[in-house]
N, C-alpha and C positions, 0 to 999 in steps of 0.2 A: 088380948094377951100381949104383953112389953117382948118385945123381941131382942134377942142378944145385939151388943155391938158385931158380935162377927157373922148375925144373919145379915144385918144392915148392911155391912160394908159388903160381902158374895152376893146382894140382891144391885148393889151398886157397879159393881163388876160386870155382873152380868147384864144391865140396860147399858154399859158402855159399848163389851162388847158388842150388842145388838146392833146400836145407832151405826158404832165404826162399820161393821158387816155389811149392813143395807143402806146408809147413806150415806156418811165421808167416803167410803169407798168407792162412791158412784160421781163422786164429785172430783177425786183423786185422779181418775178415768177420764173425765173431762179436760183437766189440764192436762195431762199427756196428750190427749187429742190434737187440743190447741197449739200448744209445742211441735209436737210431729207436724201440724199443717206447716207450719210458719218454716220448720227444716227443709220439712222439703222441699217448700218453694224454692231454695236455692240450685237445686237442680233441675232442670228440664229435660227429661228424657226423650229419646229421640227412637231408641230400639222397642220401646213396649209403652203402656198405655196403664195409667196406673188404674189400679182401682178405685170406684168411687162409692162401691160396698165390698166391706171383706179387705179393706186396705190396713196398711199398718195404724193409719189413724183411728180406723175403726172401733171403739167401744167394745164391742159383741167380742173384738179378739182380743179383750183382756181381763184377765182373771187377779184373783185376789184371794188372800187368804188371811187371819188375824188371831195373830197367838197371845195369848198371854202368861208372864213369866215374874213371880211373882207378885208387885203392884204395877208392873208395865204391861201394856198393851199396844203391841206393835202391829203393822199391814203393810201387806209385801203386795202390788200389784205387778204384773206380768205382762210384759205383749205377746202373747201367743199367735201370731200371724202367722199364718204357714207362708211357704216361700212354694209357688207356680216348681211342677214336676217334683215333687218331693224332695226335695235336696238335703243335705245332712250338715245342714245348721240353719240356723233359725235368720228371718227375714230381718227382725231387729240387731241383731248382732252386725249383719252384713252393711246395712244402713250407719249404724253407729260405727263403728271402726273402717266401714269403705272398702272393704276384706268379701272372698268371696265369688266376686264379678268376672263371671269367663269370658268377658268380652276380648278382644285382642288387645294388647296394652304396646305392642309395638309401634315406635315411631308415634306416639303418642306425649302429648306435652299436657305433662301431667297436671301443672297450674293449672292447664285450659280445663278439665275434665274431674268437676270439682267433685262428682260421687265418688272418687275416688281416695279421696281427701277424711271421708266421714261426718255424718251430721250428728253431735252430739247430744240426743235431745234428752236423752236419760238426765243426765247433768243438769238441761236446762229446766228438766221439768221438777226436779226435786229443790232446786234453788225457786223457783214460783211455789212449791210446799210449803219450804221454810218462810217466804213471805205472808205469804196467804193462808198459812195451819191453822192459827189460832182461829183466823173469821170463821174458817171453816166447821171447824168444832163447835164452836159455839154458838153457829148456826142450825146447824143441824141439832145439837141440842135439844136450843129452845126450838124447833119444832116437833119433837118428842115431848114436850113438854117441861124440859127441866131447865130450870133458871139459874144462872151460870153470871155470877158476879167478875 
C-alpha cells in the first residue's frame, strides 16, 4: 500500500530523531571531552587532584536531550559534573567563568593563577561543531544506513 507524503516525511523525522539521540549525540560528547582535556591543561592544580573518572571531561557526565520544532531538529548536550561537597553551582560553570573558587585570592597576582581567568571550552567546543557537523551527520547516517548526497 502507497503511503502518503506526510507518512514519508513523520517516518523521516522520526529516524533523524533516532540517529541524533543515539549517535551524533555521542559524538558531540566526545568533542566536549577533547576540548575540556586541552582547557584544562592550562591549569595545573596544586590544592586537589583532578579526577580521572567522574571528571568534567568525562562522557558518563553529560547528558543530552533532542527536540524537534517544526522541520528543525535541535540537541542540547550538558555537562552535569557535580562539583566535590555539594556546592550550589555547577562544576562547569565554575571552570568556564573561573567564578566560585574559595580559595584565598589575597595578595594573589592574578595573571599568575590562570583558573581564575576561566577556561572557555563551551565556546571552543561548539566552534569544533560548527566545523566538524556536517562530517558528523553524515557519518552517522550512512551508518544507519541512509545515503546522504
Amino acid at each position: 500500500m502507497a503511503k502518503s507524503l506526510e507518512e514519508v516525511v513523520s517516518q523521516i523525522k522520526k529516524d533523524c530523531i533516532k540517529i541524533i539521540d543515539k549517535d551524533v549525540s555521542q559524538d558531540l560528547k566526545k568533542i566536549e571531552s577533547e576540548v575540556i582535556k586541552e582547557e584544562l591543561k592550562k591549569y595545573n592544580p596544586r590544592r586537589y587532584k583532578r579526577r580521572i573518572v567522574g571528571g568534567l571531561d568525562d562522557v558518563a557526565n553529560m547528558n543530552h536531550s533532542v527536540k524537534e520544532s517544526g522541520s528543525i531538529i535541535s540537541i542540547k548536550v550538558t555537562n552535569d559534573t557535580p562539583t566535590f561537597y555539594s556546592r550550589d553551582y555547577r562544576l562547569d560553570e565554575a571552570v568556564e567563568e573561573g567564578e566560585y573558587y574559595e580559595f584565598p585570592l589575597k595578595n594573589r597576582n592574578t595573571e599568575k593563577y590562570t583558573y581564575l581567568k576561566g577556561r572557555k571550552f563551551t565556546d571552543k567546543t561548539q566552534q569544533q561543531i560548527n566545523k566538524n557537523g556536517d562530517r558528523i551527520i553524515l557519518k552517522n547516517f550512512r551508518k544507519n544506513g541512509i545515503k546522504i548526497k
